[in-house]
N, C-alpha and C positions, 0 to 999 in steps of 0.2 A: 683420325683424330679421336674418333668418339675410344676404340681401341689402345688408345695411348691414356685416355682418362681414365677408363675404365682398370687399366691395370697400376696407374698411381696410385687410383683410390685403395685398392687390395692392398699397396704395401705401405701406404698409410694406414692402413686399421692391424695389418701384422705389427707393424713397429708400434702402435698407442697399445695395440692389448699384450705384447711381450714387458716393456716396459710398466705394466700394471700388475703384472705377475710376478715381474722381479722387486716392483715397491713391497707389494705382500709380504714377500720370502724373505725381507731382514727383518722380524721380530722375534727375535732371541726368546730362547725358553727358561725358565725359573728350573733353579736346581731345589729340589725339598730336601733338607738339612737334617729336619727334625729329627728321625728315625736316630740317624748318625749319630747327631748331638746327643741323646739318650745314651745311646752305648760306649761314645766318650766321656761322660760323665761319671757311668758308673767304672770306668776304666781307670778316671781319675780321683777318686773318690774311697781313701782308704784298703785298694786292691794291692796296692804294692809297694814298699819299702823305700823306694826312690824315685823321685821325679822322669829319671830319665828311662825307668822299668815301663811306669806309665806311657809316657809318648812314645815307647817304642811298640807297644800295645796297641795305640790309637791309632799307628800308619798301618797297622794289621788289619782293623776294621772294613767290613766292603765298604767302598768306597759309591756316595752318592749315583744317580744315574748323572749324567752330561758332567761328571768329574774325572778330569783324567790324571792329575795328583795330588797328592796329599803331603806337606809340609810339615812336622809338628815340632816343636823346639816348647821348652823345659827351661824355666829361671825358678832356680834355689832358692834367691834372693826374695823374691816375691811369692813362691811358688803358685807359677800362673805357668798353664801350659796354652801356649798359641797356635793354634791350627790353621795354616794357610790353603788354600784351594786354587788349583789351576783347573778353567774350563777347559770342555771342551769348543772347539767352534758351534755356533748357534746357541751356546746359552750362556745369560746375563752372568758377570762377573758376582764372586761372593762376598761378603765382607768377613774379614777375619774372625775365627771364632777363638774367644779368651774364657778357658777353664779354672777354676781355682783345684789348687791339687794338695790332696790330704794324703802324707804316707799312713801306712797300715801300722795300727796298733796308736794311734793318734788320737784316736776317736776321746773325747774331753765327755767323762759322766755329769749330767747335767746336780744343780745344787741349790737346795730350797736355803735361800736365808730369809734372816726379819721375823722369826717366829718367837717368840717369848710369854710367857706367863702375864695373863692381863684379868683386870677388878671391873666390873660393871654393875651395876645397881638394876635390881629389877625394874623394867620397861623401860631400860636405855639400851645404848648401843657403843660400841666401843668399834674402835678401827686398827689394822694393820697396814702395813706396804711389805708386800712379800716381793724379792726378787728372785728370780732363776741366773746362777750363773749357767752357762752353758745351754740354752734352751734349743729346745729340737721346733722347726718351726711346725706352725699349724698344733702342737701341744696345749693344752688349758690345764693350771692346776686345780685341782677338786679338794674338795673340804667336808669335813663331815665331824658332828658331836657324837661324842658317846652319851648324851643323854639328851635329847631333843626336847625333854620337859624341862631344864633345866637350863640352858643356852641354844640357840640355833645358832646356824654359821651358814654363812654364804660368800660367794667370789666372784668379782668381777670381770671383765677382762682386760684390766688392767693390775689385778691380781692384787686388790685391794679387797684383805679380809673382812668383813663387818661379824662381830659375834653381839648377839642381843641375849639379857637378860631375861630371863622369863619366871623362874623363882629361885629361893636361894638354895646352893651347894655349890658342888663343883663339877666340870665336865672335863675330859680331856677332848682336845679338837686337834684333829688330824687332816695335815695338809698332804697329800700324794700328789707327784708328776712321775709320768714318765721317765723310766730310767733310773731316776733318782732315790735315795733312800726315804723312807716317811720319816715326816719332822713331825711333833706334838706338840705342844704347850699345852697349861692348864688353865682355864678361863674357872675364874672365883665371883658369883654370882651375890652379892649382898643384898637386903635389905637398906631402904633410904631410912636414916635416922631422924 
């Protein structure tokens, strides 16, 4: 008897500790994307002429670890490239990655408007609203007088000029972005009558 419990008890504890080994071993592992998504961006991003150059590009890319393939389809229409992902077993399924896709030669120069010739009176301050068409992100426009005794200028970032009068003449002020060509206006500085 006591040899009949004693060997119950052993395959009771083989069967609770195999069963605790196999609970463990279903936690799927994370695919990291990142790397990937970088180098399909720049794939997708003004390198080639058509949409479907691009995704044919993108299935070229090594492909993540625990990825065993790579889906990519191309709409015209929207030009959004979609990247699907099939695991492999043991790791967490991915969510579709949606590209936006620029053909080459696309690329739109960015465009200072809202600058014009403006009157301010010594110890005032006078305002602009400049817009960027095309703005490149993370860019700030910069501002600068050609005579800083005579107007200063400054920008915010919301790209509202403020030019203050300081004594009378005239300045030119010069707005630069990135990319874009410099715009001028003349700021005319009066005396209050």
């Amino acid at each position: 008897m006591k040899k009949l419990l004693t060997l119950l008890g052993a395959v009771g504890l083989t069967a609770t500790a195999s069963s605790a080994v196999v609970a463990c071993g279903n936690k799927d592992k994370s695919v990291d994307t990142k790397e990937f998504e970088a180098a399909a961006k720049i794939e997708a991003n003004a390198k080639y002429a058509t949409i479907k150059e691009a995704a044919a590009a993108i299935e070229k890319l090594a492909k993540p670890k625990g990825v065993s393939k790579i889906t990519v389809t191309g709409n015209e229409e929207t030009k959004k490239i979609t990247i699907k992902f099939t695991v492999e077993k043991g790791y967490k399924a991915i969510n579709d990655m949606v590209l936006d896709f620029k053909a080459a030669g696309e690329e739109k120069t960015p465009v200072i408007k809202g600058a014009e010739a403006k009157s301010v009176e010594v110890g005032k301050e006078v305002t602009l609203n400049i817009t960027i068409d095309n703005a490149i992100e993370g860019e700030k426009l910069t501002v600068k007088s050609s005579d800083a005794t005579i107007a200063t200028v400054a920008v915010n970032d919301t790209n509202v000029v403020t030019v203050k009068g300081l004594k009378a003449g005239k300045a030119t002020i010069t707005l630069s972005y990135k990319g874009a060509a410099d715009v001028t206006f003349e700021a005319t500085v009066t005396t209050a009558e």
